[in-house]
Structures are given as C-alpha cells and as structure tokens.
PDB file with one MODEL, atoms N, CA, C and O in Angstrom:
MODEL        1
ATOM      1  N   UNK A   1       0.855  -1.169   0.000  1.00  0.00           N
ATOM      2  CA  UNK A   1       0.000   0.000   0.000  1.00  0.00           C
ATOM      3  C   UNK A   1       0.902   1.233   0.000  1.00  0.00           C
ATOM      4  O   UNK A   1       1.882   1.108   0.734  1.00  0.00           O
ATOM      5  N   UNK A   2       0.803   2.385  -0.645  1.00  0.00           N
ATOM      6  CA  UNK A   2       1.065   3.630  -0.910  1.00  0.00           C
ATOM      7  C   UNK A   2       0.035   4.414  -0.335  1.00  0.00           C
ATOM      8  O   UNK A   2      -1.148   4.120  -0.509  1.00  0.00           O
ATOM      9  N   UNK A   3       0.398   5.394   0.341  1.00  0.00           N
ATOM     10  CA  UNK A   3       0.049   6.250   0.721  1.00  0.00           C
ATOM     11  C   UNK A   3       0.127   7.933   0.697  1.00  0.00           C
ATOM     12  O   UNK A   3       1.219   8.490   0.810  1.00  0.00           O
ATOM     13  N   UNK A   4      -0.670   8.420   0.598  1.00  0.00           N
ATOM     14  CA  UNK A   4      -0.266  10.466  -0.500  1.00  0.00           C
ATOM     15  C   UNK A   4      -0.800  11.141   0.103  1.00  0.00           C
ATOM     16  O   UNK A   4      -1.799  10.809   0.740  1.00  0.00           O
ATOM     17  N   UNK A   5      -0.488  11.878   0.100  1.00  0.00           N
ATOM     18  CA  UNK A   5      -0.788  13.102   1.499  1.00  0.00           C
ATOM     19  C   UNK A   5      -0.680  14.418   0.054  1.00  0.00           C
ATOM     20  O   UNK A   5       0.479  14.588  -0.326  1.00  0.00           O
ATOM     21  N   UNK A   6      -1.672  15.206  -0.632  1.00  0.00           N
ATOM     22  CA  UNK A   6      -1.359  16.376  -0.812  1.00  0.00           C
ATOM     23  C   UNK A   6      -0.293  16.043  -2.566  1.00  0.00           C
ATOM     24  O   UNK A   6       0.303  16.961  -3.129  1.00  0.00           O
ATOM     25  N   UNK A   7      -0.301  15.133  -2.896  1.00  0.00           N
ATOM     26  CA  UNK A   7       0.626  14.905  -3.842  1.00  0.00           C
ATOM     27  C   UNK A   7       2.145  14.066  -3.601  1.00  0.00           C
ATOM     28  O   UNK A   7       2.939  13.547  -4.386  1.00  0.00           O
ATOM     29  N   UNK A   8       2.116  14.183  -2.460  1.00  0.00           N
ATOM     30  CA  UNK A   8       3.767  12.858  -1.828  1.00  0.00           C
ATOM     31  C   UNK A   8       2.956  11.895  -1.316  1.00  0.00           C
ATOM     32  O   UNK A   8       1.831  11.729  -0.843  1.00  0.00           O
ATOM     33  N   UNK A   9       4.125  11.230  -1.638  1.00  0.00           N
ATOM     34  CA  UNK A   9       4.679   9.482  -0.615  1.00  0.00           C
ATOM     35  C   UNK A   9       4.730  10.023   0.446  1.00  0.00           C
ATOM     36  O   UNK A   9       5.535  10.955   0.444  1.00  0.00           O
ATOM     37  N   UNK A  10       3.855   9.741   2.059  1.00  0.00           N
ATOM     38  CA  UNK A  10       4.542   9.431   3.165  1.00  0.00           C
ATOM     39  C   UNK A  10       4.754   8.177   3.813  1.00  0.00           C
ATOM     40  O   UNK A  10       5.658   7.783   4.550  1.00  0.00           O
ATOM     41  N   UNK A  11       3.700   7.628   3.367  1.00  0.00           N
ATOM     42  CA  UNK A  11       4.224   6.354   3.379  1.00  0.00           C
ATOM     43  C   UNK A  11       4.073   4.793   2.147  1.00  0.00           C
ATOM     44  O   UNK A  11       3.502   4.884   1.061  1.00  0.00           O
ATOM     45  N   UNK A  12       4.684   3.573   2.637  1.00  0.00           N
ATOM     46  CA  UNK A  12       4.583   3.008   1.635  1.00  0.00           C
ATOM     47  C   UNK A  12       5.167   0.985   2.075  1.00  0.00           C
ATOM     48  O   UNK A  12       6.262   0.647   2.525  1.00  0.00           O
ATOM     49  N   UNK A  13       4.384   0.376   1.845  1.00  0.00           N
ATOM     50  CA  UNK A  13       4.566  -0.805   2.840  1.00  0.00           C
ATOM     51  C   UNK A  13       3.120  -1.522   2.727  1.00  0.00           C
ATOM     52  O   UNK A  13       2.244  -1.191   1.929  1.00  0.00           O
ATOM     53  N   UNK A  14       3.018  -2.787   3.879  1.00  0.00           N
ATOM     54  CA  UNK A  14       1.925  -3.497   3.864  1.00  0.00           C
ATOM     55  C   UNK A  14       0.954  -2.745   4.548  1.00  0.00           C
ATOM     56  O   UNK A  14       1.037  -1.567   4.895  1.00  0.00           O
ATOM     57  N   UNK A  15      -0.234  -3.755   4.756  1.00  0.00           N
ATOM     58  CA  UNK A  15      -0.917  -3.214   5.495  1.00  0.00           C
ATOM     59  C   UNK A  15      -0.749  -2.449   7.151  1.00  0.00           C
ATOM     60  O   UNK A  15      -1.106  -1.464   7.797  1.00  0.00           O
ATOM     61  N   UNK A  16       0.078  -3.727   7.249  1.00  0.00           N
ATOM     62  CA  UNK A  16       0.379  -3.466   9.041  1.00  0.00           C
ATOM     63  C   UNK A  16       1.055  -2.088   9.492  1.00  0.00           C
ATOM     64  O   UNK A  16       1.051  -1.343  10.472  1.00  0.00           O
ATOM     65  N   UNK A  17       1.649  -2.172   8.195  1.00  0.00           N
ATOM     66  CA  UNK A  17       3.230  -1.385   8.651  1.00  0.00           C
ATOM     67  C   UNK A  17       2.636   0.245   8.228  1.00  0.00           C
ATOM     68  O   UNK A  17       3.206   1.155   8.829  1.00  0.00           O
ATOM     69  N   UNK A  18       1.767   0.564   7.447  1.00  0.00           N
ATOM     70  CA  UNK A  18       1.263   1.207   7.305  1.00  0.00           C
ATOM     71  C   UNK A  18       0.168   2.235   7.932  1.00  0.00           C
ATOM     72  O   UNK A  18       0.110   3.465   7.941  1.00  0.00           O
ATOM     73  N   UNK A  19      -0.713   1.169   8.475  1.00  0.00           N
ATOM     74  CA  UNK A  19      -1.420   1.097   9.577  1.00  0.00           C
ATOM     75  C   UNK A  19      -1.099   1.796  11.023  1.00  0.00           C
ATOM     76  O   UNK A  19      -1.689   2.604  11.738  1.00  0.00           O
ATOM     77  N   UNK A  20       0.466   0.884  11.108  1.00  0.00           N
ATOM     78  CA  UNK A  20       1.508   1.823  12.139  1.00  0.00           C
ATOM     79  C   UNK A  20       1.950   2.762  11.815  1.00  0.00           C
ATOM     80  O   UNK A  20       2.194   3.246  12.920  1.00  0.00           O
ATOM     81  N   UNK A  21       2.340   3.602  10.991  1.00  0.00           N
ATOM     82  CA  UNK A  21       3.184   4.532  11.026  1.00  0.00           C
ATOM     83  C   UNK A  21       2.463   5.669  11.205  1.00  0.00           C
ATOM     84  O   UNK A  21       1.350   5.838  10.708  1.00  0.00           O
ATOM     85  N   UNK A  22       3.128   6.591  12.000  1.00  0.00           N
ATOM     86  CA  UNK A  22       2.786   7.272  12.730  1.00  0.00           C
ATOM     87  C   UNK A  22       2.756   9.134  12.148  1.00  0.00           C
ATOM     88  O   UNK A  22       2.806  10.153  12.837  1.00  0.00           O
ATOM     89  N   UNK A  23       2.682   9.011  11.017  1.00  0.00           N
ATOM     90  CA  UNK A  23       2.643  10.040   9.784  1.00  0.00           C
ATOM     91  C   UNK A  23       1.041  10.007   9.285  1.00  0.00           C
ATOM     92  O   UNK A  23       0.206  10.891   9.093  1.00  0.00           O
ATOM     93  N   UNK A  24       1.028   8.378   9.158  1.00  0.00           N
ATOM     94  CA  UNK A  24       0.150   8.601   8.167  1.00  0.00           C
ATOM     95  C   UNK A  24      -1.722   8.332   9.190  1.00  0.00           C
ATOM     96  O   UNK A  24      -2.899   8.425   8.838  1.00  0.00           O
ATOM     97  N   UNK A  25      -0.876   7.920  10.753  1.00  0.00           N
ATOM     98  CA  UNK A  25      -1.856   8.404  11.676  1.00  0.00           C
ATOM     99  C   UNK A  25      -2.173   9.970  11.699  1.00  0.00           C
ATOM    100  O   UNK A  25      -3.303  10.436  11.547  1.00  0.00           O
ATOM    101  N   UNK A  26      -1.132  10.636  11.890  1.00  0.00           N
ATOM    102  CA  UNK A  26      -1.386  12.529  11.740  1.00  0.00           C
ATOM    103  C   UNK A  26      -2.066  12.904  10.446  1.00  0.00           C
ATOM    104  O   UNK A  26      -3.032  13.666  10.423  1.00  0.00           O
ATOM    105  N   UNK A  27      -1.593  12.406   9.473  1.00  0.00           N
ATOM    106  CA  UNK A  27      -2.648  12.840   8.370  1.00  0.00           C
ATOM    107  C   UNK A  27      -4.055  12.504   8.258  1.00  0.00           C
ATOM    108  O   UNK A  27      -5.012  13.262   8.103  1.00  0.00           O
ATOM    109  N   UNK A  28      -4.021  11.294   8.357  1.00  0.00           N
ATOM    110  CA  UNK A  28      -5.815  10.888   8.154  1.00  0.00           C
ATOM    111  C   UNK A  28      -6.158  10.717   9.586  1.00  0.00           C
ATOM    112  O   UNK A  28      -7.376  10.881   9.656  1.00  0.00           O
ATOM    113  N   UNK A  29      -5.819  10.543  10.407  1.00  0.00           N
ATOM    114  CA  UNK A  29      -6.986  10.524  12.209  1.00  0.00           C
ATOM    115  C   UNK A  29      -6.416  11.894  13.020  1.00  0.00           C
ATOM    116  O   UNK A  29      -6.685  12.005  14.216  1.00  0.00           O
ATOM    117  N   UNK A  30      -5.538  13.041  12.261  1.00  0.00           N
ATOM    118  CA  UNK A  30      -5.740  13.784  13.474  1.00  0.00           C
ATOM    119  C   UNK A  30      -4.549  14.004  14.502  1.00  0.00           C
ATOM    120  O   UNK A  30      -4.340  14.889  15.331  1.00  0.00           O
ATOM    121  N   UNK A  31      -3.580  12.426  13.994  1.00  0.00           N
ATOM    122  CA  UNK A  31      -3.263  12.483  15.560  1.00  0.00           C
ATOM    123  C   UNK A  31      -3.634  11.579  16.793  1.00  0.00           C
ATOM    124  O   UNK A  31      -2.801  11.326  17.664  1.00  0.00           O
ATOM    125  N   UNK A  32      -5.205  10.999  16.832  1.00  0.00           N
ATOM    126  CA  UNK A  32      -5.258  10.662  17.881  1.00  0.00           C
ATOM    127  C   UNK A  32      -4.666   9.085  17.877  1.00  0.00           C
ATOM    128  O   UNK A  32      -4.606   8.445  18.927  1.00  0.00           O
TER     129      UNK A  32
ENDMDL
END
C-alpha cells in the first residue's frame, strides 16, 4: 500500500506497517 498526502509518498509498505506509522496516523486521524 502507498500512501499520498497532498501529492507525496509518506508512506509506503503493507498493510500493518502502514497502519503503524505514525505520519500517516497525523494525516488521516488527526493524531489521535
């Protein structure tokens, strides 16, 4: 899975790892 924020890669990986990272928590939930 790839992930785009605005036109970039922030992230990019499986599900899990994706899921975890903690970027692409701040972009789509906020943060929480």
């Amino acid at each position: 899975i790839t992930v785009m924020v605005n036109g970039s890669v922030i992230a990019s990986g499986t599900p899990e790892e994706v899921r975890n990272n903690a970027e692409v928590q701040a972009a789509y939930l906020g943060g929480h």
